[in-house]
Phi, psi and omega in degrees: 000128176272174188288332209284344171299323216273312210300146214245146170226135188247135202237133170284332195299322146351298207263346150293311188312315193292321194280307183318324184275331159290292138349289183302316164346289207284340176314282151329325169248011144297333186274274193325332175257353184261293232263333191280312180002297211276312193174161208279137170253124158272117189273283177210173200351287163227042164243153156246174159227111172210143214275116179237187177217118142274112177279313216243202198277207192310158173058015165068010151329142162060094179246012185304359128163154169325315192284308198287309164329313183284340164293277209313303172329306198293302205299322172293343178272341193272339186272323179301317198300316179328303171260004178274313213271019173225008148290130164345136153337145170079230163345269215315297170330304177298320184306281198320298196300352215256287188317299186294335163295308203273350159315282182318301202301327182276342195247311160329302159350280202273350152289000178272310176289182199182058048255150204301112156176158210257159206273161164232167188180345166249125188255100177267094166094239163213048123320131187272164212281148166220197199225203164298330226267306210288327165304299208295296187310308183320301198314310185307318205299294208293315192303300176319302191308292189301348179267334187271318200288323163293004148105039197230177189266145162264331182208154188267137159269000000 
């Protein structure tokens, strides 16, 4: 096998995004647990910010209990990390670090909390309340979805 096969590329972008989005989360559900705690803000026609808790994933999915959800998380943020800190320039980069900031952030959340489970806090309509993290994970999702469907590589070889 030659090396340039063995060689690891490491994409920063990947790991600013994911550090932006970790921040920014946690930044955001410090405000949404400080200022929402009391009563609900109405933002405009139908978003609010209003202060919810999630036991289950994103979109308050799954409520099958703390523990197991925060196991399957880890295990799924560790196979993105895997295969994220080796995509490709561009999209894929922005995909991946977009997946993994909003991972990490939920799952710091929710081990941080006590009882385990993540704060949510923005409300559209009667959608259910979500954070950053669960926008970042889509956005990552949907960017990825568009670079493979045009056919482009996801991670470099």
């Amino acid at each position: 096998m030659s090396r340039q096969r063995l060689a690891f590329r490491l994409n920063y972008t990947v790991i600013i995004v994911a550090l932006v989005v970790t921040v920014l989360d946690a930044l955001s559900k410090l405000w949404a647990r400080r200022v929402l705690a009391t009563h609900a803000v109405h933002v405009a026609g139908f978003l609010w910010w209003r202060l919810q808790y999630n036991t289950g994933v994103s979109f308050s999915f799954d409520r099958s209990g703390p523990l197991v959800v925060t196991i399957a998380t880890v295990v799924v943020a560790l196979a993105v990390v895997l295969v994220g800190v080796n995509a490709r320039r561009g999209a894929p980069g922005v995909g991946f670090g977009l997946l993994i900031g909003g991972g990490l952030a939920n799952v710091i959340d929710r081990l941080a909390a006590s009882p385990h489970r993540v704060t949510d806090f923005i409300a559209v309509s009667s959608f259910p309340v979500f954070n950053l993290a669960d926008v970042a994970i889509t956005a990552g999702f949907v960017v990825l979805m568009v670079v493979a469907l045009r056919g482009d590589k996801l991670v470099a070889r």
